[in-house]
Backbone as a ProteinNet text record, in pm:
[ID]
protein_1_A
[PRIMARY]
XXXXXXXXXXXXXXXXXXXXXXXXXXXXXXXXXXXXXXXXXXXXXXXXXXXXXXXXXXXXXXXXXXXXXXXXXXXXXXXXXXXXXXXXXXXXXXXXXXXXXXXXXXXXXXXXXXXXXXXXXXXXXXXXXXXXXXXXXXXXXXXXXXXXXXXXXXXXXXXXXXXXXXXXXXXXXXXXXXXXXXXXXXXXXXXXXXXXXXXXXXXXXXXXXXXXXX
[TERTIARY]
482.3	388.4	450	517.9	574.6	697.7	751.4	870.2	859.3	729.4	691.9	622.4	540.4	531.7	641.1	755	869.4	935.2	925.5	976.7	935.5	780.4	690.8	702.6	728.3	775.8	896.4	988.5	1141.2	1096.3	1070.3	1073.8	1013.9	894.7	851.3	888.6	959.7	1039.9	1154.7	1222.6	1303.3	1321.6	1199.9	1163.8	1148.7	1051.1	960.6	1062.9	1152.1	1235.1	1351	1355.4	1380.1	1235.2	1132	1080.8	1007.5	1037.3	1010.5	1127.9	1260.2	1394.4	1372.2	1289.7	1258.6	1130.2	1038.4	930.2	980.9	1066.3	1119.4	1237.2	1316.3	1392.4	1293.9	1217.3	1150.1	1078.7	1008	955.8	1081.7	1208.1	1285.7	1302.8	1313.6	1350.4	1205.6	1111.2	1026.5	1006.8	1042.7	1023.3	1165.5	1237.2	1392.1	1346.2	1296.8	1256.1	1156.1	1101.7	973.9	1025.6	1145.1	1211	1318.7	1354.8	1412.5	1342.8	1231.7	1122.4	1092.3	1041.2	1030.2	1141	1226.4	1336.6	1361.7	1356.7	1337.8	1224.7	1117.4	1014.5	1070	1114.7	1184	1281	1383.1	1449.8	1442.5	1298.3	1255.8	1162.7	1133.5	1059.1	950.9	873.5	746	771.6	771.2	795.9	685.6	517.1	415.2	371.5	372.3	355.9	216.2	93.1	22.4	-19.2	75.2	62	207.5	260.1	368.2	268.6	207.4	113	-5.5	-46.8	-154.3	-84.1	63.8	133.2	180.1	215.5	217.9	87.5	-13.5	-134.5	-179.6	-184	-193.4	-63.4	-3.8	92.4	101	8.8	-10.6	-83.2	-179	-250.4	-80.3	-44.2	68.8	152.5	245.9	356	358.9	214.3	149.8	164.1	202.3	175.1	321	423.8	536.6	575.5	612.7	635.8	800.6	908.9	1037.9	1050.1	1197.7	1237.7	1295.7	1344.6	1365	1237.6	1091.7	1022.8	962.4	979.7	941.5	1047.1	1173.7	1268.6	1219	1190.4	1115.6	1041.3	978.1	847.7	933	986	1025.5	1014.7	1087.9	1067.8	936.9	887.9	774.5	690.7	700.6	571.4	532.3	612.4	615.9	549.5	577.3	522.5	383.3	329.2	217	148.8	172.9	119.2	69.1	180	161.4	78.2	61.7	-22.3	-165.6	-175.9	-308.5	-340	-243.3	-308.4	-318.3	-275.1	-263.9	-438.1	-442.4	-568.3	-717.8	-667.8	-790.9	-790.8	-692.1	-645.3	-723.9	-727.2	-800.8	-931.7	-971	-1106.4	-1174.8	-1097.5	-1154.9	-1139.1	-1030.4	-1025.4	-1174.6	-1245.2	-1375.5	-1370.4	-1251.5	-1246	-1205.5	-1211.2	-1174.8	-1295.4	-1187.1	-1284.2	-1341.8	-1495.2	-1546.4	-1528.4	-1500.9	-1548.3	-1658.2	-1693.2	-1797.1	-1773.4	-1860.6	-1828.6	-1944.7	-1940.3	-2040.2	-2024.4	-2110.8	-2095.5	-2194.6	-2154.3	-2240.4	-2234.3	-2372	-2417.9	-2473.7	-2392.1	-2512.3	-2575.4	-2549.7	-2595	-2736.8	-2758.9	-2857.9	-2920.1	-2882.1	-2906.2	-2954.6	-2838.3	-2877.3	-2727.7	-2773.1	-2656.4	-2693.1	-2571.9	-2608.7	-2463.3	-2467.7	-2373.3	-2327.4	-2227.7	-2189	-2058.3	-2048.7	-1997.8	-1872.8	-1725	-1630.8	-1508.8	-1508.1	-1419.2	-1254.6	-1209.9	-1039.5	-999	-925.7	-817.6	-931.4	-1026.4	-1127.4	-1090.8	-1127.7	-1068.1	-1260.5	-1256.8	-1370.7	-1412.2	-1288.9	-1327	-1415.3	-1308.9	-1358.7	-1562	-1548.9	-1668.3	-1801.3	-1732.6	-1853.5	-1886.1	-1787.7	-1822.8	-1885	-1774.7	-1820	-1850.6	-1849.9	-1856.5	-2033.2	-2024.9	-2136.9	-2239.3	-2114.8	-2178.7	-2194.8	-2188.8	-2260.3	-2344.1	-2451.1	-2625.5	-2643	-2566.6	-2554	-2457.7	-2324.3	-2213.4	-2184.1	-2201.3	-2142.6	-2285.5	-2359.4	-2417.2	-2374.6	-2306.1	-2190.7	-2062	-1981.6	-1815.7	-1879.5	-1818.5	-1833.2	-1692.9	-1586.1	-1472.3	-1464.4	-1455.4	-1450.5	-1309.8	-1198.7	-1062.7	-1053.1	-1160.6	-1165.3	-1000.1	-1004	-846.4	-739.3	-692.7	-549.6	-508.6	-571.7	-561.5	-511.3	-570.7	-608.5	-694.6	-788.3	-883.1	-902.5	-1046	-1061.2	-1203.7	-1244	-1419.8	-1412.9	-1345.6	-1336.9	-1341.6	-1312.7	-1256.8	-1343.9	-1323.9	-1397.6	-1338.8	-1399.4	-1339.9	-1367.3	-1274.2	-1202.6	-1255.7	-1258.4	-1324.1	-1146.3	-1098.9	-924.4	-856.5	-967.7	-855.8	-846.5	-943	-879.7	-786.2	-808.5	-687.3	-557.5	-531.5	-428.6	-363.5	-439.5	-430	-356.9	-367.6	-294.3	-170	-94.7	18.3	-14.9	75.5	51.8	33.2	-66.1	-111.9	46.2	78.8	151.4	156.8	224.5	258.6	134	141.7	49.6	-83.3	-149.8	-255.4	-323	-173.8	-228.2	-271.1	-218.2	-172.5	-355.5	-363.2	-543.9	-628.4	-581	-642.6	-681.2	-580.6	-572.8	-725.4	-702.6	-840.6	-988.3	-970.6	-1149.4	-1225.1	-1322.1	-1424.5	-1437.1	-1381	-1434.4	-1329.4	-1214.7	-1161.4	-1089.2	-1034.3	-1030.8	-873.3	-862.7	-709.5	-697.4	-841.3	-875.3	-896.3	-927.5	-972	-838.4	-904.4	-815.7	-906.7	-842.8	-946.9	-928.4	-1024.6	-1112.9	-1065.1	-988.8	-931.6	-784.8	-768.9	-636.6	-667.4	-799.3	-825.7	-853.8	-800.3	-842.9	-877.1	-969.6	-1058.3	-931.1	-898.1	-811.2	-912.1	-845	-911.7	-876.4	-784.2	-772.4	-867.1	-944.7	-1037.6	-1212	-1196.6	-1293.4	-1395.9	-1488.2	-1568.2	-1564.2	-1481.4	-1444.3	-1595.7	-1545.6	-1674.4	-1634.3	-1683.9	-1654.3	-1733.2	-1741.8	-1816.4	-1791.1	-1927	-1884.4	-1944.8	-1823.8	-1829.9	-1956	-2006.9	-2160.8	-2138	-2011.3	-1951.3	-1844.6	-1843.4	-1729.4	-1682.8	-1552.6	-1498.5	-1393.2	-1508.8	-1472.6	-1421.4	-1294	-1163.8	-1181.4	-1195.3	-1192.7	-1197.6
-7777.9	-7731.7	-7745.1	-7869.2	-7848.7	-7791.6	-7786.1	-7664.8	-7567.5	-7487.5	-7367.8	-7349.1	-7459.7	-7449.5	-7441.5	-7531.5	-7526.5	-7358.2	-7330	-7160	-7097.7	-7097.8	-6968.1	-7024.8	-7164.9	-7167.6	-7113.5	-7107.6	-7107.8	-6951.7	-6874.8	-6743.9	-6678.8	-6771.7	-6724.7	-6714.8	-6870.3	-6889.8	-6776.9	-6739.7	-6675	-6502.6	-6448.4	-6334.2	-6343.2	-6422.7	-6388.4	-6367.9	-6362.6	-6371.8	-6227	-6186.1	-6082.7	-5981.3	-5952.6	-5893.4	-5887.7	-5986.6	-5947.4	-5904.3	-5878.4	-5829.9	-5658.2	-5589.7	-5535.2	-5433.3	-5554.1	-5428.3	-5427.7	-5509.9	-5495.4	-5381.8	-5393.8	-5271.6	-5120.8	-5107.2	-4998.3	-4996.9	-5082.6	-5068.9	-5045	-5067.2	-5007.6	-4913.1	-4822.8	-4725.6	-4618.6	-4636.4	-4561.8	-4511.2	-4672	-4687.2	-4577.6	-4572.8	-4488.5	-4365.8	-4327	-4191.1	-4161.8	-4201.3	-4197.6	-4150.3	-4240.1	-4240.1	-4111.6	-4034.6	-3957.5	-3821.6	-3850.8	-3733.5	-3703	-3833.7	-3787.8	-3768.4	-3767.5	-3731.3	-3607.1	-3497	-3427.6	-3320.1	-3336.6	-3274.7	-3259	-3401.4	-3402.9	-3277.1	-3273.6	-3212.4	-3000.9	-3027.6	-2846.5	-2813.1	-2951.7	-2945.9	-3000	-3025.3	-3120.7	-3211.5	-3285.3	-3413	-3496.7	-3468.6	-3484.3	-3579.4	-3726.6	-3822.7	-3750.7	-3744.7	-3703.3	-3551.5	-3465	-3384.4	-3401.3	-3431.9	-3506.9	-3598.8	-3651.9	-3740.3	-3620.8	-3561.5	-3426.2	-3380.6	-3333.9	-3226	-3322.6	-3423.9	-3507.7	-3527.9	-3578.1	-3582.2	-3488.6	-3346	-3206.7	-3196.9	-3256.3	-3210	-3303.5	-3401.9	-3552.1	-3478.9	-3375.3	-3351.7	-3253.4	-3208.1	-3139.3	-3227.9	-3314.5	-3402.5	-3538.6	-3587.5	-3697	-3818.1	-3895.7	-3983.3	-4024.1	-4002.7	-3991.3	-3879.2	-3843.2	-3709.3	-3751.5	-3646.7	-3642.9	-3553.8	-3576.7	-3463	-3335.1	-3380.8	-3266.6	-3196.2	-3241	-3187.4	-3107.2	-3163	-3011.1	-2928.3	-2972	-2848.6	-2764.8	-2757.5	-2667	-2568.6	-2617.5	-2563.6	-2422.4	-2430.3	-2367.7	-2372.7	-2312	-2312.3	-2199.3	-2118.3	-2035.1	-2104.7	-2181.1	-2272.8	-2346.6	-2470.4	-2533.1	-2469.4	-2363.2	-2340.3	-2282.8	-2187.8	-2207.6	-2377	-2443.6	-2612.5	-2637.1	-2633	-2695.4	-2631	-2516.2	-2441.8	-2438.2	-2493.4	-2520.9	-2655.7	-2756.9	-2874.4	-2872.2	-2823	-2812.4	-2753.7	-2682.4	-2621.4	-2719.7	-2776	-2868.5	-2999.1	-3050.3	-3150.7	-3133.4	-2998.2	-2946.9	-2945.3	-2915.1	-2910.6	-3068	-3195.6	-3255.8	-3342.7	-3281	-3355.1	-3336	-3483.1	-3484.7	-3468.5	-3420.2	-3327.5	-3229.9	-3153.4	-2964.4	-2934.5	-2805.6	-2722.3	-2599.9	-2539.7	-2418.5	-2341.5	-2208.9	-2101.5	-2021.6	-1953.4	-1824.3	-1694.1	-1668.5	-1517.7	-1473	-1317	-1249.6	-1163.5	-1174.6	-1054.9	-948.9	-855.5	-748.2	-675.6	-600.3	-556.2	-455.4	-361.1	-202.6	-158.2	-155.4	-115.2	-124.9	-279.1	-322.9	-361	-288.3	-299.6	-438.8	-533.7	-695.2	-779.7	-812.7	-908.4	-1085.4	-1155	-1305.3	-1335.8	-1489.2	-1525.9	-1695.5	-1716.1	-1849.1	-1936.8	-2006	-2080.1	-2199.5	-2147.2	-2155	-2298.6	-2395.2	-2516.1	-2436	-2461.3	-2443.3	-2447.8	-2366	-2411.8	-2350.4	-2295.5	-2240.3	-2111	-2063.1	-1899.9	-1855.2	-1710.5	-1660.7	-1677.7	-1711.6	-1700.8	-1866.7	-1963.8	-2083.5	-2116.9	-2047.1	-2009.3	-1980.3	-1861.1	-1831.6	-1900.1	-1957.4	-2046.1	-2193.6	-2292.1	-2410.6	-2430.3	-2354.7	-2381	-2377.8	-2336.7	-2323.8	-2221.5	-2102.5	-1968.6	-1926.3	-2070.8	-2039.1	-1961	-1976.8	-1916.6	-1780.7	-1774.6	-1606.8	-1534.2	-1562	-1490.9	-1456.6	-1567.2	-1604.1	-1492.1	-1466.3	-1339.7	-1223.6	-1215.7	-1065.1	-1091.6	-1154	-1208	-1243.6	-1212.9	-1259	-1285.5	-1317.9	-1398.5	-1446.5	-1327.1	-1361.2	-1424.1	-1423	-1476	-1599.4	-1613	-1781	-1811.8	-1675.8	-1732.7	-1672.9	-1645.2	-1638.3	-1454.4	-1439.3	-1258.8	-1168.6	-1208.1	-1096.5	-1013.6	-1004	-929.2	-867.8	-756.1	-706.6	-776	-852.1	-846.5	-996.3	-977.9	-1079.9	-1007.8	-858.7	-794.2	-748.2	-750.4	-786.7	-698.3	-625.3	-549.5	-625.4	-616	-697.3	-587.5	-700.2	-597.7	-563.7	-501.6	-476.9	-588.8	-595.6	-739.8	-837.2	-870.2	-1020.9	-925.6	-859.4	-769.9	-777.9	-746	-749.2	-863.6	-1007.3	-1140.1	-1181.7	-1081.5	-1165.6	-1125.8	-1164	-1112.8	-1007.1	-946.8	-812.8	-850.9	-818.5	-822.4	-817.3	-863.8	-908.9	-812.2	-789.9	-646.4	-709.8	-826.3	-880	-835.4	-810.3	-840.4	-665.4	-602.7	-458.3	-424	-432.4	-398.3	-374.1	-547.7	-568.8	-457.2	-436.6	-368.5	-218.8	-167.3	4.6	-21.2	-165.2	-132.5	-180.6	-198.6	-230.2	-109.3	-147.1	-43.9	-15.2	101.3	158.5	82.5	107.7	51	89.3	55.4	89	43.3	101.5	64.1	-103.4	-207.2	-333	-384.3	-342.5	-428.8	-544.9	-638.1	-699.5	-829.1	-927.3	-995.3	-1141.3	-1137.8	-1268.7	-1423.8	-1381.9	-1552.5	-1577.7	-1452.1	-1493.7	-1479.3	-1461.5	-1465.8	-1663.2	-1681.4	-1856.9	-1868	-1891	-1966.4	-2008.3	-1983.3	-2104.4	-2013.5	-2040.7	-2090.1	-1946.7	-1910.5	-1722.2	-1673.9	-1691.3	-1562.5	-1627	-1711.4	-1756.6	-1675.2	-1602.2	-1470.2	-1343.3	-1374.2	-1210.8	-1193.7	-1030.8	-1002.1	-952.1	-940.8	-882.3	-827.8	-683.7	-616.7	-626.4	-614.6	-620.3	-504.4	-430.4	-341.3	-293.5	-168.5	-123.9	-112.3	-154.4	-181.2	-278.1	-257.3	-384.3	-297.5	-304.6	-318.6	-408.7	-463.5	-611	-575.4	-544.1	-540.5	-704.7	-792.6	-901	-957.1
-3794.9	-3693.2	-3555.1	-3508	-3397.1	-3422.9	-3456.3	-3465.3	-3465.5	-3501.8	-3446.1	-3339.5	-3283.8	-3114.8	-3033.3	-3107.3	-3011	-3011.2	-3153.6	-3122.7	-3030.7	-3103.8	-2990.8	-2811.6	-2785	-2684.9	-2595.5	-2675	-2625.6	-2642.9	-2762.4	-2739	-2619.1	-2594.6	-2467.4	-2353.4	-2318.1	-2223.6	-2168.4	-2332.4	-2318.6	-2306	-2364.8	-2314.2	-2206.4	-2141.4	-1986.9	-1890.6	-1872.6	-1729.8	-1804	-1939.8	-1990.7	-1950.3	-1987	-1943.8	-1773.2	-1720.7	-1550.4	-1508.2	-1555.6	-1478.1	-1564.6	-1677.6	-1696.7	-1639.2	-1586.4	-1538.9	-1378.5	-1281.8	-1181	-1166.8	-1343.4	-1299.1	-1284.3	-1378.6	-1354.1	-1252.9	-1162	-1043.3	-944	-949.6	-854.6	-899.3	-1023.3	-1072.5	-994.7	-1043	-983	-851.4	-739.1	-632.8	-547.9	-653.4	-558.7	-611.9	-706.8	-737	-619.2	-618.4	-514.1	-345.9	-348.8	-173.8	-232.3	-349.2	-359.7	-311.2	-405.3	-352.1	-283.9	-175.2	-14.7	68	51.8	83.8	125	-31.5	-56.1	-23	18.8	81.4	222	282	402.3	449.8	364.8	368.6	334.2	313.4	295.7	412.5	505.1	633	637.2	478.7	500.6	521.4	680.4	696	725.8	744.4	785.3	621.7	654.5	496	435.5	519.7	479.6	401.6	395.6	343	281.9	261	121.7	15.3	91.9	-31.6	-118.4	-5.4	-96.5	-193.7	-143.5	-265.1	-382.8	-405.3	-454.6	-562.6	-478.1	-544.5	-656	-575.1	-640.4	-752.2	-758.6	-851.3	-977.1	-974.2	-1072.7	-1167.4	-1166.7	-1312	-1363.2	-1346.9	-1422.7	-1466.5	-1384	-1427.5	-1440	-1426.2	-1442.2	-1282.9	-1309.5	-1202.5	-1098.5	-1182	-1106.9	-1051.5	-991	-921.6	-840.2	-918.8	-915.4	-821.2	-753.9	-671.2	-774.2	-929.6	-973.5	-1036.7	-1075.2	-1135.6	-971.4	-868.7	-749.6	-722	-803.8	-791	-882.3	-981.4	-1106.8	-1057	-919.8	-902.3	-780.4	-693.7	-657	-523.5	-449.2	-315.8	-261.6	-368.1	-313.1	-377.4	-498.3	-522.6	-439.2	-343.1	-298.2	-149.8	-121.1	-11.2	-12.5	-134.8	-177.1	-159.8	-253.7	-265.3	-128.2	-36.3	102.7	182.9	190.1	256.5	173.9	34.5	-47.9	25.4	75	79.8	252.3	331.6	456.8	477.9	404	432.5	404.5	283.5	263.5	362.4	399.4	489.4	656.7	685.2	765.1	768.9	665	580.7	621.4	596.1	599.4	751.3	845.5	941.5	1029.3	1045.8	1132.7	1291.9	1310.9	1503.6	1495	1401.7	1326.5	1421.1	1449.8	1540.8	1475.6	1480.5	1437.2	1507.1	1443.6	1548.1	1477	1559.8	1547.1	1484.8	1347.9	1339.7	1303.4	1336.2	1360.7	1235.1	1150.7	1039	1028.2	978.9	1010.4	874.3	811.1	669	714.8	759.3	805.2	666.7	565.4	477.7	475	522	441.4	609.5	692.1	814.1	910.9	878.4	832.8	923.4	986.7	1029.3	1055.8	1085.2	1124	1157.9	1208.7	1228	1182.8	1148.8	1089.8	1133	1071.9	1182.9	1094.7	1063.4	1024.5	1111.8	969.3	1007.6	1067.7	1093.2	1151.1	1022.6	1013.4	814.3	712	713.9	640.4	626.5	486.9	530	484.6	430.4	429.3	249.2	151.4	36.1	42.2	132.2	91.2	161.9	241.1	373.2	243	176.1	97	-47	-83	-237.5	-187.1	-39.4	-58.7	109	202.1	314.6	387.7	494	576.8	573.8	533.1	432.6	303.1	239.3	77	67.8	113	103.5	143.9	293.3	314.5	306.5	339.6	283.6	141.3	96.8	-59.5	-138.9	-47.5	-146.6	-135	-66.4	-7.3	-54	-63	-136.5	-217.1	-348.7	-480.9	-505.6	-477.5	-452.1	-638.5	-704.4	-846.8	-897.1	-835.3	-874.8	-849	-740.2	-665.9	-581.9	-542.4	-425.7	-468.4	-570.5	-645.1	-609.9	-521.2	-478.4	-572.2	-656.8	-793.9	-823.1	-718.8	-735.6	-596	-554	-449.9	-381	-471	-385.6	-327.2	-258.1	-91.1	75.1	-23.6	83.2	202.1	309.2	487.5	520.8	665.9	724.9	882.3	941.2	1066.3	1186.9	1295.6	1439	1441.1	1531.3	1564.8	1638.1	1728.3	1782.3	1743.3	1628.1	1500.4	1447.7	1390.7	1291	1359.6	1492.1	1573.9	1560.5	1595.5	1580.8	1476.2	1339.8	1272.3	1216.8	1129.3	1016.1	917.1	926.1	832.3	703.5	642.3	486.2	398.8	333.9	249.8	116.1	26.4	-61.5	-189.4	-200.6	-310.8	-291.5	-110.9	-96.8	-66.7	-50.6	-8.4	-156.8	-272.6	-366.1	-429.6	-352.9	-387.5	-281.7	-225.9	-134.4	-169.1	-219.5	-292.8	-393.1	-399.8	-576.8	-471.4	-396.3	-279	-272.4	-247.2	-207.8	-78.3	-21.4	157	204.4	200.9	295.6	405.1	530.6	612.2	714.8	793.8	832.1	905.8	913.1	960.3	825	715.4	595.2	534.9	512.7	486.4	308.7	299.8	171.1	274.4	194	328.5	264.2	187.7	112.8	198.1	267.7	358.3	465.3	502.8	685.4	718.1	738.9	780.5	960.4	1005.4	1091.2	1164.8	1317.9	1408.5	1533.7	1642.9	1744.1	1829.4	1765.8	1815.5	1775.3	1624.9	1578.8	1596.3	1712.2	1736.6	1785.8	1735.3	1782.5	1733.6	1606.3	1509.7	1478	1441	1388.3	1276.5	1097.2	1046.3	964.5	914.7	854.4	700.7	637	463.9	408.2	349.8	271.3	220.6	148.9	121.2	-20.5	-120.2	-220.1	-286.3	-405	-428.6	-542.2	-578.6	-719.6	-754.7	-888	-979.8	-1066.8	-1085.9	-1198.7	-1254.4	-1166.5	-1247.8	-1401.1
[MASK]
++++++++++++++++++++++++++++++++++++++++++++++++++++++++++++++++++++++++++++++++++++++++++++++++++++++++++++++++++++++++++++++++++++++++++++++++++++++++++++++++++++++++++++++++++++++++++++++++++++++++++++++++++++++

């Protein structure tokens, strides 16, 4: 009996300082992966920790809880800039001194207008599913792709001088654009118009149709 206390002792003894030089190597192992990664974000220009930690975050249901500099090489440099501009936006979303602006929408159809009132970093898809204009927009956008500009029924038509204001629609988004209803040389899809402090006072008109390829 004591000779097997004395085992299970000594074995213990003698593991334990075997397994703490074990879970320390992997905590440095993790911990240099970790300073590899940020490194690496560093080095493609996200240098802002807080939105290194979002993309990070956002990227834990896919590759689980470690997040490598080679599993965001996988992803790509247009993934990556997608990601950042997904988390830049929500980051905005939640900063509590984000500024609103004003927009004026207009429904001749239905001979019906109002106006609402858009966070900074908000675009019009997010406005009408989870924003300020759930209740009245979000009954006009039916934003059926939920963002991924695959579809047409987001699509807004712009006063000219927001339209002016911004970057030319992109080949993905015209592409969506050919399949809209009524559209016009200002139409644009409202999941890429985002809220800053230029389009503070747009006005934009919604279509008297939609078509849902969706």
């Amino acid at each position: 009996m004591i000779l097997s206390h004395f085992r299970k002792g000594f074995r213990k003894h003698l593991l334990s300082p075997i397994t703490k030089y074990r879970c320390n190597t992997l905590r440095f192992h993790s911990t240099s992966e970790e300073d590899e990664t940020t490194s690496y974000l560093y080095s493609l220009g996200y240098s802002d920790p807080a939105l290194q930690e979002g993309m990070k975050d956002a990227l834990k249901g896919v590759f689980g809880n470690l997040i490598t500099a080679d599993k965001l090489r996988s992803i790509g440099n247009p993934g990556l800039e997608a990601l950042s501009k997904s988390v830049q936006e929500q980051l905005q979303l939640h900063d509590p001194n984000a500024f609103f602006g004003t927009v004026h929408v207009q429904i001749p159809h239905h001979n019906y207008g109002f106006e609402l009132k858009m966070r900074e970093g908000e675009n019009f898809m997010v406005c009408a599913t989870e924003g300020e204009g759930r209740e009245l927009l979000g009954e006009y956008l039916e934003c059926a792709c939920g963002g991924n500009m695959s579809c047409s029924t987001c699509h807004i038509i712009l006063d000219e001088e927001s339209y002016s204001k911004l970057d030319p629609p992109c080949k993905a988004e015209l592409d969506m654009l050919d399949l809209a209803f009524g559209t016009t040389d200002t139409s644009r899809l409202g999941c890429n118009i985002i809220m800053s402090k230029e389009l503070d006072g747009m006005t934009i008109t919604i279509p008297s149709g939609v078509n849902n390829m969706w």
